[in-house]
N, C-alpha and C positions, 0 to 999 in steps of 0.2 A: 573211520574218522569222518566226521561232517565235513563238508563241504563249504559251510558257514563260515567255518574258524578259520581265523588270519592263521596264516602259513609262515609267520614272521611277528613276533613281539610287537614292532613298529607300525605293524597293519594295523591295529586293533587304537593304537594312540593317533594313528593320521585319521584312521574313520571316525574317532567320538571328536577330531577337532572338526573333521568338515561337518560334523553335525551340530556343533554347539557355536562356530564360527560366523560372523555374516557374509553373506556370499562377496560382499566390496569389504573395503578398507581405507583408511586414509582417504585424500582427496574424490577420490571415486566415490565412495561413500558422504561425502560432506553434499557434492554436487548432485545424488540421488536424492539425497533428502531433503534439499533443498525444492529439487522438481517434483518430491513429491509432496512438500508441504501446498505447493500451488495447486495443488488438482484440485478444482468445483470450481464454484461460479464466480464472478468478477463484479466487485462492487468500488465505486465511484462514491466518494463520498466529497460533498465541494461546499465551501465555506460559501455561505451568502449574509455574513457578517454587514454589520453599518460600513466597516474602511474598505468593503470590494464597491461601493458605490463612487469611491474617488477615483480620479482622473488614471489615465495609466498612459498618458501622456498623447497631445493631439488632442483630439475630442472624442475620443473613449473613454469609457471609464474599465474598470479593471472587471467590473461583473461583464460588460457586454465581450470582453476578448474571450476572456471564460465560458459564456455562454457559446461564442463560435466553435470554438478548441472542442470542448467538449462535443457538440453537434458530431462534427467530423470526427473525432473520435470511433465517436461511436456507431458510425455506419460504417466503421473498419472494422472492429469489434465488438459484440455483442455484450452491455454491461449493463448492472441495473444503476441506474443511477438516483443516490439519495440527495438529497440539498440539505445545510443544517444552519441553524444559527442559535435560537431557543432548546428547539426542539427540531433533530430529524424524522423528514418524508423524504417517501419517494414519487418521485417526478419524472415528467418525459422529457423537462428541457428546465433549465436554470432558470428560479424567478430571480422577482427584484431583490435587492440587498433589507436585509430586516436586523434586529437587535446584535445579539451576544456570540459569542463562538464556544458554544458547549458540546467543543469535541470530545469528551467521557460519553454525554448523550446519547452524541451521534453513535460512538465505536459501543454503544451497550445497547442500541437500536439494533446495529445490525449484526452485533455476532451471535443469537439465533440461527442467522440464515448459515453459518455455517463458510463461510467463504475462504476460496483457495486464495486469492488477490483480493486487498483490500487497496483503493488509490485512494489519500487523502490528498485536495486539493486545497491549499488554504493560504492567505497571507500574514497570518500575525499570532500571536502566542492565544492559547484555548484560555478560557475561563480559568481552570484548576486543571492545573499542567498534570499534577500529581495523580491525579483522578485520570487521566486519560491514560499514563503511562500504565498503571493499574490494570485500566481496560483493554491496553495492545497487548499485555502480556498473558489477558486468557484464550488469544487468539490462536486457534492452528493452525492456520493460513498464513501468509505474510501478508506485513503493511508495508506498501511502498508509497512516500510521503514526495508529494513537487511542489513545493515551495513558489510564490508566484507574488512574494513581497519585493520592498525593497532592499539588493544587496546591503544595506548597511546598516539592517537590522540583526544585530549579531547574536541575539538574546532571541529570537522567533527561531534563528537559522538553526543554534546550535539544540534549541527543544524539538526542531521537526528532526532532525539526525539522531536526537535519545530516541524519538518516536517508532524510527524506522527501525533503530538497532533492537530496540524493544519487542518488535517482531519478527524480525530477520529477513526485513524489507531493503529498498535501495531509497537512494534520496536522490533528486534533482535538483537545480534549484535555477529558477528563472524569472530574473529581473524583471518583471512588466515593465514598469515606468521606463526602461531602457529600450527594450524588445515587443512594446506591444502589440506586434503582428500578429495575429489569430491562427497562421499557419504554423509557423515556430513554436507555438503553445500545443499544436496539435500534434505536432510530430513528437514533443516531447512524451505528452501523455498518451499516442498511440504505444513508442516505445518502452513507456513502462508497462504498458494492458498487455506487451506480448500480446 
C-alpha cells in the first residue's frame, strides 16, 4: 500500500478543499485584499481648477492652503504628485489655479503608472462626472478622494463618495472655508497616504 493514499475517506476530501480553498476567508480575506490592492506607488492627484483660487477664508485662498498641505505631505511620504485642471502634469509643487476640472483626464493620465494609492484632492464636481466614474473603476489600486470644498455642497460631496466607492478608496472631507489651517489639511492627507 502507498504511502500517498489517505488512510481515511475524509483525508482525500480535506486535502482537495486545502487546495482549492483560499488560505483567508471572510473578513480576513476582505482586509488582505484590501492591503493588497494598495501595493505600488502613491499618486496625488490635486484640482487646480478656477474655484481653488477663491478665498478659503482670511486671506488665503484655497490653492495656497493646498499648496502648504500638500508640501508637508509629502516630506512624510514619498508621492508623485500630478496637478490637473485642462489637462494633467506632474509637478514638484502646486501651481496657480487654471481652467476646468477634468478629473476623467486626470484619472486616464495616470493609471498607466499603475498605482496602489490614488489621492484625489479637489473641491467641486469634475467636468463629466460619468467619465471619471468610468475611469476609477479600471483602476487596481484604490482611490481615496478628500474633499476640500464647501460642506454645503451636497452634490460635489455625494459624487466624491461614488468616486471613492468606485475604487475601493476612503473619503474625507474637509471644510476649508471653515478649517483653512494648512496643518489640519496635512494631517488629513498625510492620513490618507498611509
Amino acid at each position: 500500500m502507498s504511502k500517498n493514499l489517505p488512510t481515511h475517506p475524509l483525508q482525500g476530501l480535506l486535502a482537495k478543499a486545502q487546495a482549492t480553498l483560499p488560505a483567508t476567508t471572510g473578513r480576513v480575506a476582505a482586509q488582505q485584499a484590501r492591503i493588497d490592492r494598495r501595493q505600488g506607488a502613491t499618486v496625488i492627484l490635486a484640482d487646480i481648477s478656477a474655484s481653488m483660487a477663491c478665498s478659503a477664508g482670511g486671506d488665503q485662498r484655497k490653492i495656497d492652503v493646498l499648496r502648504d498641505a500638500v508640501a508637508g505631505a509629502r516630506r512624510q511620504r514619498d508621492a508623485r504628485l500630478f496637478a490637473f485642471s485642462t489637462a494633467a502634469r506632474e509637478v514638484d509643487s502646486i501651481p496657480e489655479p487654471e481652467n476646468n476640472t477634468n478629473l476623467a483626464g486626470a484619472l486616464e493620465h495616470v493609471l498607466p503608472l499603475d498605482p496602489g494609492t490614488v489621492l484625489v484632492i479637489s473641491d467641486g464636481q469634475p467636468d463629466n462626472a460619468e467619465r471619471a466614474l468610468a475611469a476609477a473603476k479600471r483602476f487596481r489600486g484604490a482611490i481615496d478622494v478628500l474633499y476640500v470644498g464647501p460642506g454645503s455642497d451636497s452634490a460635489a460631496i455625494a459624487f466624491m463618495r461614488r468616486l471613492a466607492s468606485a475604487a475601493g478608496g476612503d473619503v474625507q472631507n474637509h471644510d476649508i472655508s471653515k478649517r483653512s489651517n494648512a496643518l489640519q489639511l496635512q494631517t488629513r492627507i498625510s492620513k490618507l497616504l498611509r
